[in-house]
N, C-alpha and C positions, 0 to 999 in steps of 0.2 A: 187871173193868170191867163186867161184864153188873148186879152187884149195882148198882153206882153209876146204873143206868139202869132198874133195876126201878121207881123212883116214875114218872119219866117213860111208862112202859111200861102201868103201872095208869093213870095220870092219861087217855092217851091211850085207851086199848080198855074201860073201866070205869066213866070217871069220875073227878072232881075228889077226891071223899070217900076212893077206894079209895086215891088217888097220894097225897093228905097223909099216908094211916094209912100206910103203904111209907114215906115216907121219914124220918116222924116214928117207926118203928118202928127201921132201920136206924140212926141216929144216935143211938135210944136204944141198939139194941144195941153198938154203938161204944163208948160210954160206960162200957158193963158189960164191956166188953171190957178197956177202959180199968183198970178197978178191979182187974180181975180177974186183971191178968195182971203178971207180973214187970216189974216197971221195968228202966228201961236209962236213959245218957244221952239227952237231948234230941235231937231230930234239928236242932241249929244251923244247916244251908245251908236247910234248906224252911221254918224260921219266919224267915228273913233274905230268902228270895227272896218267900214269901208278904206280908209285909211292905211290901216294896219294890214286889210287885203290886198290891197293893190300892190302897197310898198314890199309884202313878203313875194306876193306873184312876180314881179317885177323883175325881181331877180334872177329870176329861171323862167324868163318868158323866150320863146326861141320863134315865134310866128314874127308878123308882120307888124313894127312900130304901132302905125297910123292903127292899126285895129283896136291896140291895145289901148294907145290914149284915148278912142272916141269909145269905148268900153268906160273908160274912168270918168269922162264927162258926163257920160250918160247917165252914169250912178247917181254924181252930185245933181245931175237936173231932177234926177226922180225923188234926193233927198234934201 
């Protein structure tokens, strides 16, 4: 959990610059993690409940587009 909160942590005590590289860093690592590491089945209930969250939020989302889709991307990279 502390990782998941490292960008907000630069963002806030650093700056704007230090939080995007932190989270644009973590999510590449993710990625490379991704490639790198032994497959397994799909985790089926968190892309059925991920799914089911977005599309109900969706509906009644009043912020800004772009935040909201790199929010839904970000889900599916982490699952």
């Amino acid at each position: 959990m502390i990782l998941f909160k490292l960008a907000t942590f630069g963002l806030t005590y650093f700056g704007s610059t230090v939080g995007s590289l932190l989270s644009a860093l973590f999510f590449s690592c993710l990625l490379v993690y991704y490639f790198l590491s032994t497959k397994s089945n799909l985790p089926l209930v968190f892309i059925v409940l991920g799914l089911s969250y977005f599309l109900i939020s969706g509906l009644n989302y009043k912020g800004e587009l772009r935040d909201y889709y790199m929010d839904f991307i970000k889900y599916f990279i982490l699952f």
